[in-house]
N, C-alpha and C positions, 0 to 999 in steps of 0.2 A: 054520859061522861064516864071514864076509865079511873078507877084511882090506883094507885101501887101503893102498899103500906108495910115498909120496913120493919122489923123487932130482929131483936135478938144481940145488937150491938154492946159493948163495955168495953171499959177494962180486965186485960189478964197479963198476966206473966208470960215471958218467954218460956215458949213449950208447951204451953196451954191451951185448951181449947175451946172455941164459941160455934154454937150455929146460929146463922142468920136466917128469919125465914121472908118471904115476899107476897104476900095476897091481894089480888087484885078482884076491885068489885063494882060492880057495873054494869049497864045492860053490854053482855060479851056474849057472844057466839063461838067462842073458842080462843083459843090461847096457840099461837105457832111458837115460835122461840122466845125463851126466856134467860135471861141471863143476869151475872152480876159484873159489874164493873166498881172502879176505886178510882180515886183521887187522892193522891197523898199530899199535901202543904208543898204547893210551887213547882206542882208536876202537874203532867197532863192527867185526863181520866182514860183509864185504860180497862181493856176486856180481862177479866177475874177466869170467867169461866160459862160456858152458855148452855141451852140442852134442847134440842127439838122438842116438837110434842110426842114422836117418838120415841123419844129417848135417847137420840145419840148425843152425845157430848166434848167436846175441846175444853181445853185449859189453856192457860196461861205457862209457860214452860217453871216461872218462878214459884208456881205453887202446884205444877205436876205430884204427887203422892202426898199431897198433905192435904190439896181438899176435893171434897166429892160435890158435887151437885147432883139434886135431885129434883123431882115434882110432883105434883099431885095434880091431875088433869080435874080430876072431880072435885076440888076445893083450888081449882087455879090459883094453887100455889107452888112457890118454888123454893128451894130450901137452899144452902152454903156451908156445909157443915168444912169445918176449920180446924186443923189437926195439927200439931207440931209450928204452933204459933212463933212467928219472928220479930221485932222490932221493926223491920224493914215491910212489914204487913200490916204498919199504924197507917190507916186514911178514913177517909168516909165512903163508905161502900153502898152502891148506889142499884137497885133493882129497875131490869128493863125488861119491856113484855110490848110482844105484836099482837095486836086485839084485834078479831074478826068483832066489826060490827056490822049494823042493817041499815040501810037509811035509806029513800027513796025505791024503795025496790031493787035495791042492791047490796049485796056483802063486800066488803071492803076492812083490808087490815090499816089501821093504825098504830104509829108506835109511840110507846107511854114512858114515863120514866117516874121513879118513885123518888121523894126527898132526902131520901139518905139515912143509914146509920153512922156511927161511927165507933170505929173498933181501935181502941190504944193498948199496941202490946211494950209493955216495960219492961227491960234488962234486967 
């Protein structure tokens, strides 16, 4: 089994800023895209921001220069660092990750999704 395990969520002020990090732990053979998504109160969930295991990366247009994604392949983890925080950036922010695992003599990706933080930025 895969787990995703959240940290780094709270409260801050507008203009402030939080990093989110994501670790995933479990028999894994490798980690392909990971990503962070949000759910704000009465909206769909939506893609945050993603990053190969390359490294390339997209954004969300709404949070273009304020957050960076990163990762750590050796500690399959993934990071959300959060910059020039908004009000309109309050939701629960949700880590997703494509797991290579083994199972009958084969590798095979599965995709995991982690419980959530929640991040409330106040005016």
């Amino acid at each position: 089994q895969v787990q995703l395990v959240e940290s780094g969520g709270g409260l801050v002020q507008a203009g402030g800023s939080l990093r989110l990090s994501c670790a995933a732990s479990g028999t894994i053979f490798g980690i392909n895209d990971m990503g962070w998504y949000r759910q704000a109160p009465g909206k769909q969930r939506e893609l945050v921001a993603a990053i190969t295991s390359g490294g390339s990366t997209k954004y969300a247009d709404s949070v273009k220069g304020r957050f960076t994604i990163t990762r750590d392949n050796a500690k399959n983890t993934v990071y959300l660092q959060m910059n020039s925080l908004k009000p309109e950036d309050t939701a629960v922010y949700y880590c997703n990750a494509d797991a290579r695992r083994y199972s009958g003599g084969y590798y095979f990706s599965s995709n995991y999704w982690g419980k959530g933080t929640l991040v409330t930025v106040s005016s």
